[in-house]
Biopython code that builds the backbone (N, CA, C, O; Angstrom):
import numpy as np
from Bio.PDB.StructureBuilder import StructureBuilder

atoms = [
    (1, "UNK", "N", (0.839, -1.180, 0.000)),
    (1, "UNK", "CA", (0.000, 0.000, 0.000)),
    (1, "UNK", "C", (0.885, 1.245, 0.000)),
    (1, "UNK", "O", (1.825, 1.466, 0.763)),
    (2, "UNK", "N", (0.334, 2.176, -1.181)),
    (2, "UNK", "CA", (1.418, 3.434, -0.518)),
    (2, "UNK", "C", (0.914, 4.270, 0.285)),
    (2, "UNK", "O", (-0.184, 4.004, 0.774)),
    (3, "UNK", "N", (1.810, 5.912, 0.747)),
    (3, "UNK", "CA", (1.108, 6.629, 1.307)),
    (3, "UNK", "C", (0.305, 7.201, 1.132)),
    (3, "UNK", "O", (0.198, 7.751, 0.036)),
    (4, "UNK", "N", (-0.668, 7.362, 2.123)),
    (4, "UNK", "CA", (-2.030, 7.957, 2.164)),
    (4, "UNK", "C", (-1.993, 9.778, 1.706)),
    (4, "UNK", "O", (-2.976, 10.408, 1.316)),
    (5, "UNK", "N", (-1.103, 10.131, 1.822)),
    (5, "UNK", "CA", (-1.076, 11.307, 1.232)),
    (5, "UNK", "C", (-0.481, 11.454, -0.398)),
    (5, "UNK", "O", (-0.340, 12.478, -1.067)),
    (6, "UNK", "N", (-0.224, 10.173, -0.715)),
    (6, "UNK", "CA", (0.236, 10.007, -2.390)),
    (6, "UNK", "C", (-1.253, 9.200, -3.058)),
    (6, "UNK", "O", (-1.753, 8.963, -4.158)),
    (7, "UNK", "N", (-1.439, 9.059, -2.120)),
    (7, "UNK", "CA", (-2.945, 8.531, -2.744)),
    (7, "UNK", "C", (-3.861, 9.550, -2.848)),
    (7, "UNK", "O", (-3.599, 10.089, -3.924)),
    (8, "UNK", "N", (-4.703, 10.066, -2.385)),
    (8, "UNK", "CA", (-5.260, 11.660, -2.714)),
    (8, "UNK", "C", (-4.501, 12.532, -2.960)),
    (8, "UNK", "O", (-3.749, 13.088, -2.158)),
    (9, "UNK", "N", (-4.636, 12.780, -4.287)),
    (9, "UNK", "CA", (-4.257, 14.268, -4.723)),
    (9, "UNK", "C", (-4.780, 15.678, -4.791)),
    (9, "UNK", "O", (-3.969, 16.602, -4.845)),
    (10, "UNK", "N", (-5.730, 15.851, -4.793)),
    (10, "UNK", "CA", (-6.482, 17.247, -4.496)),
    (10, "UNK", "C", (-7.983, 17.041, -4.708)),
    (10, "UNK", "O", (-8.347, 16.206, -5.537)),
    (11, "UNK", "N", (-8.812, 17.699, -4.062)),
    (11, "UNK", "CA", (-9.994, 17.427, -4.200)),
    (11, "UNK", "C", (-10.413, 18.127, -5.622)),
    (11, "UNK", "O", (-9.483, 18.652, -6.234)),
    (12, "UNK", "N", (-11.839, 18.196, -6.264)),
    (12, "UNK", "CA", (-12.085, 18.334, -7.190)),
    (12, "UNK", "C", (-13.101, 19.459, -6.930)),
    (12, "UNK", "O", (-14.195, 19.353, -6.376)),
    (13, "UNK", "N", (-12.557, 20.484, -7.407)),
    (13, "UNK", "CA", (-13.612, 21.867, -7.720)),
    (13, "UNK", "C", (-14.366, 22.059, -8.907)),
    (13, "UNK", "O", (-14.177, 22.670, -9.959)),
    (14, "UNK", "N", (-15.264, 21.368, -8.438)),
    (14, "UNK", "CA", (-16.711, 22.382, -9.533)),
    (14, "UNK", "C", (-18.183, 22.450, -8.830)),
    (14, "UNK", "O", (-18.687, 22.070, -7.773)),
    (15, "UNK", "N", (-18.590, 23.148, -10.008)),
    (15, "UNK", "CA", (-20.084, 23.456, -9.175)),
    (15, "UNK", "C", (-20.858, 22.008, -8.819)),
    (15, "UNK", "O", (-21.530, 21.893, -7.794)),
    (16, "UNK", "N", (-20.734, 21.229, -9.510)),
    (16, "UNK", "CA", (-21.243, 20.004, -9.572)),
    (16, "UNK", "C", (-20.998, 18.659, -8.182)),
    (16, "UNK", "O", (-21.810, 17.822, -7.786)),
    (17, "UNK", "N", (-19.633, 18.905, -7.750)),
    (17, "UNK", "CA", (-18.686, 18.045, -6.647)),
    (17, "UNK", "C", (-19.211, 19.270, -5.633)),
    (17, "UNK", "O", (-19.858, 18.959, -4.633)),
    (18, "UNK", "N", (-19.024, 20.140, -5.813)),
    (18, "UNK", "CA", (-19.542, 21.233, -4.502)),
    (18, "UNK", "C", (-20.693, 21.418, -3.880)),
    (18, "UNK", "O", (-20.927, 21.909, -2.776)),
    (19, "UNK", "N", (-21.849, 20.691, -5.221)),
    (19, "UNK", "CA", (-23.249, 20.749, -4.926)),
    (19, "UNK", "C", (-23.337, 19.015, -3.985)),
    (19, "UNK", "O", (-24.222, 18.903, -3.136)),
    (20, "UNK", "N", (-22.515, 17.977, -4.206)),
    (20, "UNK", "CA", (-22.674, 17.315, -3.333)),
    (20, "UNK", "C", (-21.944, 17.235, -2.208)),
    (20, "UNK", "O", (-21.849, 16.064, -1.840)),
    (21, "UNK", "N", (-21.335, 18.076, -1.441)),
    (21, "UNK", "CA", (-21.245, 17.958, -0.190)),
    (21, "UNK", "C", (-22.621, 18.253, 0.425)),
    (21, "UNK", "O", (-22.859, 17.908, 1.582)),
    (22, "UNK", "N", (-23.390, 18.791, -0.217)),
    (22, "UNK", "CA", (-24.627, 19.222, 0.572)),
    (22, "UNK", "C", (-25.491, 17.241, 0.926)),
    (22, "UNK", "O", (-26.160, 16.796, 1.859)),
    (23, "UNK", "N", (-25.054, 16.723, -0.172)),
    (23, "UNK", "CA", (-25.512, 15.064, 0.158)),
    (23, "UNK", "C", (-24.734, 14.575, 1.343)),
    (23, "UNK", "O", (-25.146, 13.681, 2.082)),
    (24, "UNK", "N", (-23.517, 15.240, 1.504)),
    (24, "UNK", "CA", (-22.659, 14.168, 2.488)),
    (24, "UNK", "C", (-21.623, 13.137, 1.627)),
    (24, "UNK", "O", (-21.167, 12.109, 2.128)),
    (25, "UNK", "N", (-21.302, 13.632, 0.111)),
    (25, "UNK", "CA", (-20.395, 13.078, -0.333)),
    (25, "UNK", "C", (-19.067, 14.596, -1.020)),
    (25, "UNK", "O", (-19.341, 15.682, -1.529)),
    (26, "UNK", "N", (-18.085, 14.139, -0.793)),
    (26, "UNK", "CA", (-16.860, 14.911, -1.464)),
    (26, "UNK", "C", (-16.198, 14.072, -2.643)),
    (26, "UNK", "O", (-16.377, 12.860, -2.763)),
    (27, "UNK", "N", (-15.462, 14.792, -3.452)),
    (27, "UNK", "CA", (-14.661, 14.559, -4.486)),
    (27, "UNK", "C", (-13.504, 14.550, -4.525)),
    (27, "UNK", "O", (-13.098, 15.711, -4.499)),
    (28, "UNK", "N", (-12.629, 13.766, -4.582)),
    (28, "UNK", "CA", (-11.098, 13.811, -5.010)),
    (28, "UNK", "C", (-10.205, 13.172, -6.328)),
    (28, "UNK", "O", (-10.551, 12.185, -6.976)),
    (29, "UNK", "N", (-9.163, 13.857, -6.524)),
    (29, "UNK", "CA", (-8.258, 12.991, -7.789)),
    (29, "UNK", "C", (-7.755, 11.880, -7.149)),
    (29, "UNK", "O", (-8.219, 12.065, -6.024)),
    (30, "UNK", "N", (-7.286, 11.115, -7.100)),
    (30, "UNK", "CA", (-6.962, 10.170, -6.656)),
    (30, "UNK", "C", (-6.183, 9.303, -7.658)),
    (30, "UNK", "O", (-6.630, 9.230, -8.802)),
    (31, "UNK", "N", (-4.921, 8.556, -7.297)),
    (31, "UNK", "CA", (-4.206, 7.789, -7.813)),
    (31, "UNK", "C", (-4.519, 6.461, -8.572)),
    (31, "UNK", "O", (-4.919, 5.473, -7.957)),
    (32, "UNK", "N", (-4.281, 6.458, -10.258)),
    (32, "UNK", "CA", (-4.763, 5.932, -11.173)),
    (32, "UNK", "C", (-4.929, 4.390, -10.368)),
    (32, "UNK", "O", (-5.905, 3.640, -10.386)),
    (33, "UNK", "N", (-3.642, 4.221, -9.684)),
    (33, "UNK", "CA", (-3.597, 2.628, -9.203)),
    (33, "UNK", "C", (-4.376, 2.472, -8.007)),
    (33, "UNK", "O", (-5.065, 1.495, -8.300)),
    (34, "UNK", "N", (-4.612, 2.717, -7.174)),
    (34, "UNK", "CA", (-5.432, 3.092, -6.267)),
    (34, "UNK", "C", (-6.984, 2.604, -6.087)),
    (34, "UNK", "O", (-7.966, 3.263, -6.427)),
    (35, "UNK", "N", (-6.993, 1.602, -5.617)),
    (35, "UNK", "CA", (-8.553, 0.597, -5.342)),
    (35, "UNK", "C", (-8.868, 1.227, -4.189)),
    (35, "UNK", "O", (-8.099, 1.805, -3.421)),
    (36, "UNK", "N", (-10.510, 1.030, -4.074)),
    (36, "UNK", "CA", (-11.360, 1.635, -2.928)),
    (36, "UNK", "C", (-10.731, 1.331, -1.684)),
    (36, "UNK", "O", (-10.884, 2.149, -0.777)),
    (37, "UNK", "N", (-10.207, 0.542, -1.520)),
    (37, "UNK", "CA", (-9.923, 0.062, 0.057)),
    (37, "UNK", "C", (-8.649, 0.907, 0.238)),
    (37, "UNK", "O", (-8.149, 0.714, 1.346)),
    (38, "UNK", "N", (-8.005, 1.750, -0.494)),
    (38, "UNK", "CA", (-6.632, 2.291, -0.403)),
    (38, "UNK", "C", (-7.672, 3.558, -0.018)),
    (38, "UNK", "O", (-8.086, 3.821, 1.111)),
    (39, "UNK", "N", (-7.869, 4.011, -0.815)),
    (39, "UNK", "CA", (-8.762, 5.179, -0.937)),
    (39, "UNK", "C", (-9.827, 5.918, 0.746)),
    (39, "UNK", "O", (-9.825, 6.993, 1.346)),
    (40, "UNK", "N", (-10.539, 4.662, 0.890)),
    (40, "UNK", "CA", (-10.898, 4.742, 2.118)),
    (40, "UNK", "C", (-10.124, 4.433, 2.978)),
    (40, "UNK", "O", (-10.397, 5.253, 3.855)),
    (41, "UNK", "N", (-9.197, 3.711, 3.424)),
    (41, "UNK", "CA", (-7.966, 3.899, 4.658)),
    (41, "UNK", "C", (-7.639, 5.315, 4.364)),
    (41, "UNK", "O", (-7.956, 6.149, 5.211)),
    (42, "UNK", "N", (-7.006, 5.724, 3.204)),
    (42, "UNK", "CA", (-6.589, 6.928, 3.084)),
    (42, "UNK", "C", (-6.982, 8.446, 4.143)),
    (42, "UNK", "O", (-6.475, 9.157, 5.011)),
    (43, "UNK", "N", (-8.263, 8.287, 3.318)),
    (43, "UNK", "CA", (-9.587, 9.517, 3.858)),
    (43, "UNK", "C", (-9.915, 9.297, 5.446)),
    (43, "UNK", "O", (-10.108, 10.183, 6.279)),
    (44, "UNK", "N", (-9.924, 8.213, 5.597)),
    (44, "UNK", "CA", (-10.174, 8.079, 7.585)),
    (44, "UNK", "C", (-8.763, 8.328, 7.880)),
    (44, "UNK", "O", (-8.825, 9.043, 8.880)),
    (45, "UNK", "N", (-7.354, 8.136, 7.558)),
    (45, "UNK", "CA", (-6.565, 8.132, 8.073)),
    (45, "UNK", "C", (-6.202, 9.842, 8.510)),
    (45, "UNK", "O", (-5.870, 10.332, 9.590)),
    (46, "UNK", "N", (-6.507, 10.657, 6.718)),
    (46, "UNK", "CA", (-5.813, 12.233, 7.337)),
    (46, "UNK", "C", (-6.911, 12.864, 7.357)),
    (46, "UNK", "O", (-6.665, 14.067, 7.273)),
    (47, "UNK", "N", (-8.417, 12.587, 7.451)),
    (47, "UNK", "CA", (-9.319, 13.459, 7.643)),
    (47, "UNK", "C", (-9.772, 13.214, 8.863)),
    (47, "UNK", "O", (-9.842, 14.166, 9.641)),
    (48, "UNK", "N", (-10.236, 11.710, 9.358)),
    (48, "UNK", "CA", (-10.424, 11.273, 10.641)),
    (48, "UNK", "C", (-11.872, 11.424, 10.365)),
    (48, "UNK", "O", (-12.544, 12.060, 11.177)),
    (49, "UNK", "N", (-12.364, 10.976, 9.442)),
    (49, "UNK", "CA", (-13.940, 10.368, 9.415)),
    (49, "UNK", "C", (-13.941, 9.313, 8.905)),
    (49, "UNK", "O", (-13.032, 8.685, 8.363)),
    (50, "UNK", "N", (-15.503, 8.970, 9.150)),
    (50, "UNK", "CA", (-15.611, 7.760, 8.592)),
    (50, "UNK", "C", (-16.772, 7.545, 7.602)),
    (50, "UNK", "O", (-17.970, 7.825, 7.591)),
    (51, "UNK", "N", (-15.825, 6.872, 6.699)),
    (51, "UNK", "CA", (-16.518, 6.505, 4.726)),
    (51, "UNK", "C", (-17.159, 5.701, 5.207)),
    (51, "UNK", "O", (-16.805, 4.973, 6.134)),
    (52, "UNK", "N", (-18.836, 5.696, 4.328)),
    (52, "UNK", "CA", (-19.538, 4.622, 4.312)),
    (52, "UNK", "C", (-18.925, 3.783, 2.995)),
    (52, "UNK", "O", (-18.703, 2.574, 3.063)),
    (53, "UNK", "N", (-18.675, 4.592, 1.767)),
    (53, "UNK", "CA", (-19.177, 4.194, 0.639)),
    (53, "UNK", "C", (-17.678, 4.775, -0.755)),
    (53, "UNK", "O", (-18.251, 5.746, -1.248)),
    (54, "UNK", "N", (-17.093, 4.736, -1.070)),
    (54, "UNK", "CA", (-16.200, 4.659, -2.499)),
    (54, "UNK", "C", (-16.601, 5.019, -3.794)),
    (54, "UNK", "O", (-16.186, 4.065, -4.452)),
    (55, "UNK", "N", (-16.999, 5.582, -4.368)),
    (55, "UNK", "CA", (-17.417, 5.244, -5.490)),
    (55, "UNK", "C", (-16.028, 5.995, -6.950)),
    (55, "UNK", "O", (-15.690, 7.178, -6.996)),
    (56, "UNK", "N", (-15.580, 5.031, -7.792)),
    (56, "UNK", "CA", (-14.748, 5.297, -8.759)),
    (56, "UNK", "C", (-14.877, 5.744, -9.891)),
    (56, "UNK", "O", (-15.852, 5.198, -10.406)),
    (57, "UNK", "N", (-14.283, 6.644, -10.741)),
    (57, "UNK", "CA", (-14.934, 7.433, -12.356)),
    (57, "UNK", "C", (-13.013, 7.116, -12.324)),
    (57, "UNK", "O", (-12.244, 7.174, -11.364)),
    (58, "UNK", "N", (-12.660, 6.693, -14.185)),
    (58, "UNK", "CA", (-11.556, 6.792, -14.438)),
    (58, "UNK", "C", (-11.912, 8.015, -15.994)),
    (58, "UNK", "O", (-12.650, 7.964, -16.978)),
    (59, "UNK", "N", (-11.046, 8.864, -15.520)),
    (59, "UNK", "CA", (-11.233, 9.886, -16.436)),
    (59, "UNK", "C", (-10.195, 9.694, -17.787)),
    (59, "UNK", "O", (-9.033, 9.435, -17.471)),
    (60, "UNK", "N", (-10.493, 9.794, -19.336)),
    (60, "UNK", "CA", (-9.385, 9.458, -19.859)),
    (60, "UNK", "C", (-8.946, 10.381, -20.602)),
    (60, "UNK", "O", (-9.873, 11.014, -21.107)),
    (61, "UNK", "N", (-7.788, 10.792, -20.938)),
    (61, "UNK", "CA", (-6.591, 11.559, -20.956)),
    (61, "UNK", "C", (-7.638, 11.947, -22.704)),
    (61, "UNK", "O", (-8.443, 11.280, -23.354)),
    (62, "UNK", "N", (-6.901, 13.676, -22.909)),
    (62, "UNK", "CA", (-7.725, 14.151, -23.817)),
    (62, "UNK", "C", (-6.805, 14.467, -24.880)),
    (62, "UNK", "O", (-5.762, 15.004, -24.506)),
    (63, "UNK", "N", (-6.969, 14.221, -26.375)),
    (63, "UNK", "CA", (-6.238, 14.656, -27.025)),
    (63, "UNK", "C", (-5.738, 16.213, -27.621)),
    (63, "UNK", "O", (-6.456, 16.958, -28.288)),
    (64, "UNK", "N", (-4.512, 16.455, -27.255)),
    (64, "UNK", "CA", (-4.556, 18.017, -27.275)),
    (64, "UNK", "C", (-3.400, 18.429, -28.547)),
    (64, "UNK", "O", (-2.642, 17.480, -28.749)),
    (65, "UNK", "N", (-3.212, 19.229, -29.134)),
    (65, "UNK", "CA", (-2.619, 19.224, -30.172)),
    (65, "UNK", "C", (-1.692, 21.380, -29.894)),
    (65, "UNK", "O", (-2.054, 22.544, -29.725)),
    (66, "UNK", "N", (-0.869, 20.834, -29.986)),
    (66, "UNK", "CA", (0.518, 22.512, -29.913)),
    (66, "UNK", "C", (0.713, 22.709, -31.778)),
    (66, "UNK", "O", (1.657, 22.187, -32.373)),
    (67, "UNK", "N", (-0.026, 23.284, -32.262)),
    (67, "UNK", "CA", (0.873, 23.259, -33.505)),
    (67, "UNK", "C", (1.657, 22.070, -34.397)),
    (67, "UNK", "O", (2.541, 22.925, -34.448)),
    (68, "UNK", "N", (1.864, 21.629, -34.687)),
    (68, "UNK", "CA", (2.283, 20.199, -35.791)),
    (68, "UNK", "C", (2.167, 18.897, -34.510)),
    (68, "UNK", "O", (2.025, 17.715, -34.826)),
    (69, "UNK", "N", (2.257, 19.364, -33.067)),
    (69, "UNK", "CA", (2.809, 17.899, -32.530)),
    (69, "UNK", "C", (1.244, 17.871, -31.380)),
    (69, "UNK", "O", (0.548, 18.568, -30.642)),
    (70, "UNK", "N", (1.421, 16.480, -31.956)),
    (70, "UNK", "CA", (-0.010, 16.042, -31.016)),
    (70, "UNK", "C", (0.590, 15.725, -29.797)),
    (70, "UNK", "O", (1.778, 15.799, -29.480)),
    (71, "UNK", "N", (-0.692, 15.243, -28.945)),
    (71, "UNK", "CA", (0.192, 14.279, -27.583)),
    (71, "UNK", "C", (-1.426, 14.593, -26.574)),
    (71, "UNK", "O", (-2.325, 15.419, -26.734)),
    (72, "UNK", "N", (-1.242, 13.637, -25.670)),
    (72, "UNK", "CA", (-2.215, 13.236, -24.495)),
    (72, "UNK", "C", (-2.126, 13.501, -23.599)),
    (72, "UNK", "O", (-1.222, 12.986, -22.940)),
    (73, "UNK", "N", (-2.953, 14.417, -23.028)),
    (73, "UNK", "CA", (-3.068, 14.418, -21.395)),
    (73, "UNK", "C", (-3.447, 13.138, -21.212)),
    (73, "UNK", "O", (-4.061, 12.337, -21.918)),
    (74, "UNK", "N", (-2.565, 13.049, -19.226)),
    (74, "UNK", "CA", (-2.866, 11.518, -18.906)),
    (74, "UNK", "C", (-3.846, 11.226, -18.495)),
    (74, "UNK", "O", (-4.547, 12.228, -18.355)),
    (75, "UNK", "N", (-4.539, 9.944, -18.068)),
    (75, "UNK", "CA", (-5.530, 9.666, -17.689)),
    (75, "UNK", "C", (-5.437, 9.757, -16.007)),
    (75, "UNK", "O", (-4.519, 9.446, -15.249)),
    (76, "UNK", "N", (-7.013, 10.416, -15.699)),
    (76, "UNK", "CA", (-6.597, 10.309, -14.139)),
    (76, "UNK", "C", (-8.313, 9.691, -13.756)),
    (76, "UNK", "O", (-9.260, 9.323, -14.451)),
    (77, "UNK", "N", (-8.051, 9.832, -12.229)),
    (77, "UNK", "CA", (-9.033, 9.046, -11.739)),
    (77, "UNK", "C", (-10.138, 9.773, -10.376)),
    (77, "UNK", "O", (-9.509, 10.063, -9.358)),
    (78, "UNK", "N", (-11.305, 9.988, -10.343)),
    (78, "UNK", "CA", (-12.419, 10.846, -9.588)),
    (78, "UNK", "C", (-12.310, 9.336, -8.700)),
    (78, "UNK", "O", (-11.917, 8.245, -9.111)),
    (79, "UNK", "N", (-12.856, 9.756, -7.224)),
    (79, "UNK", "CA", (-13.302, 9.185, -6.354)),
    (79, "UNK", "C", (-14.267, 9.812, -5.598)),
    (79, "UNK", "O", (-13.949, 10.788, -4.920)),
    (80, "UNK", "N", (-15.799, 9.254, -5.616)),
    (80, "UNK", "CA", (-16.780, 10.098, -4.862)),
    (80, "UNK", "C", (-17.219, 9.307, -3.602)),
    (80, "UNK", "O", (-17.683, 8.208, -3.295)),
    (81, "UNK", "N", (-16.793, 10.541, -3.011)),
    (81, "UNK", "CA", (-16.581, 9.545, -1.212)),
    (81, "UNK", "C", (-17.611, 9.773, -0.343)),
    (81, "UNK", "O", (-17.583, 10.941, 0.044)),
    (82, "UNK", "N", (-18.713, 8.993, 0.228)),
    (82, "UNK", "CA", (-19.760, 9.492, 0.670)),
    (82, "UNK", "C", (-19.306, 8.764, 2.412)),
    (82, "UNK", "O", (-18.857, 7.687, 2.805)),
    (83, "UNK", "N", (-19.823, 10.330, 3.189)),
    (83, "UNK", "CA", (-19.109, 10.442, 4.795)),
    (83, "UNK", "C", (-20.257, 9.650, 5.709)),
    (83, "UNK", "O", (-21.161, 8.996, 5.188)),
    (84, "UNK", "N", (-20.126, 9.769, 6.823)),
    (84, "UNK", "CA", (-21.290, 8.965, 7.869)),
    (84, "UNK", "C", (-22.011, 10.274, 8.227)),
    (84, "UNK", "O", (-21.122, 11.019, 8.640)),
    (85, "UNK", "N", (-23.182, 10.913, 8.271)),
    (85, "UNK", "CA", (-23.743, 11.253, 8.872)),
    (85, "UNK", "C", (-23.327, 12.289, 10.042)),
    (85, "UNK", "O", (-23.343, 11.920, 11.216)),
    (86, "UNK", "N", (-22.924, 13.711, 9.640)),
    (86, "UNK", "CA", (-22.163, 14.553, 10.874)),
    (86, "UNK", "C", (-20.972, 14.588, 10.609)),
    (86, "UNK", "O", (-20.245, 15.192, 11.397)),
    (87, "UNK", "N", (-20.530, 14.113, 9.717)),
    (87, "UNK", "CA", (-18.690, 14.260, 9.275)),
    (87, "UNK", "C", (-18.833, 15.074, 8.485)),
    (87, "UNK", "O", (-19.947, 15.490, 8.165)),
    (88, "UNK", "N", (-17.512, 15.575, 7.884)),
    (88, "UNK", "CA", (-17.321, 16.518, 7.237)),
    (88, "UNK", "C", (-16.144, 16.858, 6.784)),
    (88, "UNK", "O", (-15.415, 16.325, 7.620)),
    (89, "UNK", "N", (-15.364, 17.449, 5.934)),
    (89, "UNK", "CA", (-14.451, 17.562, 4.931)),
    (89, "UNK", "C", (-14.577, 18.773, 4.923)),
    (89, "UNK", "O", (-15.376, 19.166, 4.074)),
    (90, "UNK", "N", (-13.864, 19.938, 5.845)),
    (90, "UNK", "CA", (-13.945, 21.454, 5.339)),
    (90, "UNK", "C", (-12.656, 21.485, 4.417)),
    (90, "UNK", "O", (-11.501, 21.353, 4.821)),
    (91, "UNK", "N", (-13.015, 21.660, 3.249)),
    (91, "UNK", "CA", (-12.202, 21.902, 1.743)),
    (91, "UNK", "C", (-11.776, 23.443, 1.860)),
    (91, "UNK", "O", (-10.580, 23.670, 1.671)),
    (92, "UNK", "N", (-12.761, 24.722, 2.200)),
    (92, "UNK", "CA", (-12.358, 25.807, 2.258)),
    (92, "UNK", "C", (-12.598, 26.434, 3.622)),
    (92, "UNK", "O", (-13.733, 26.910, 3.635)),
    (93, "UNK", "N", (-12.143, 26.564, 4.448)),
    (93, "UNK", "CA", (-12.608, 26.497, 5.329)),
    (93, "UNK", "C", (-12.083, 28.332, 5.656)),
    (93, "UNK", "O", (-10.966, 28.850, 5.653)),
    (94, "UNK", "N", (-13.691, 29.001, 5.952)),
    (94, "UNK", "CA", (-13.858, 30.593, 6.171)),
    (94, "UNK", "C", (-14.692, 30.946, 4.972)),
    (94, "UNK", "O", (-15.587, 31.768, 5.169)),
    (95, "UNK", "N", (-14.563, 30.516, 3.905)),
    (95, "UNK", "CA", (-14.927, 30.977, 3.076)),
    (95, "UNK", "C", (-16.494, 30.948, 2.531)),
    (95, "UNK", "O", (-16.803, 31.554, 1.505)),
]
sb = StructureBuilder()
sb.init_structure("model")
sb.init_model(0)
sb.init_chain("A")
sb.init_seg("    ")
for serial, (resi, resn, name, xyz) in enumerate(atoms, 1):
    if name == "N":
        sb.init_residue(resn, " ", resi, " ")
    sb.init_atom(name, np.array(xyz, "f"), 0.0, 1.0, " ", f" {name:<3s}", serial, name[0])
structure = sb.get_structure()
């Protein structure tokens, strides 16, 4: 297993991931290799709540083109993490 802080990479900002914290679920990037059970140790380990639930989206890398030379963004990976009831994930916290 690696570390829990190489396993989440930043949470995911949009209106859409922001509208479900109001459910009791958050969003993060998360490491392509990275199975639910990494994922959830992860999130209880540096947030200190507790996941009911995992859910995985693998996002795939988009083709982008500079002038004559093509090439791919890489593929990365969404994890929608739904909390217990009274937990919470302050992402911005004051704001």
């Amino acid at each position: 297993m690696k570390n829990s802080y190489s396993i989440i990479k930043s949470p995911v900002i949009t209106e859409k991931s922001t509208a479900k914290t109001a459910e009791g679920k958050v969003v993060f990037w998360v490491d392509v290799d990275a199975n639910k059970n990494d994922i959830k140790s992860a999130v209880e380990k540096i947030f200190n709540v507790k996941v009911l639930d995992v859910n995985t989206n693998r996002v795939p890398g988009k083709m982008k083109r500079m002038g004559k030379h093509a090439g791919q963004k890489p593929t990365r990976k969404k994890a929608y993490i739904s909390l217990r009831e009274g937990d919470k994930i302050e992402i911005f916290e004051g704001v």
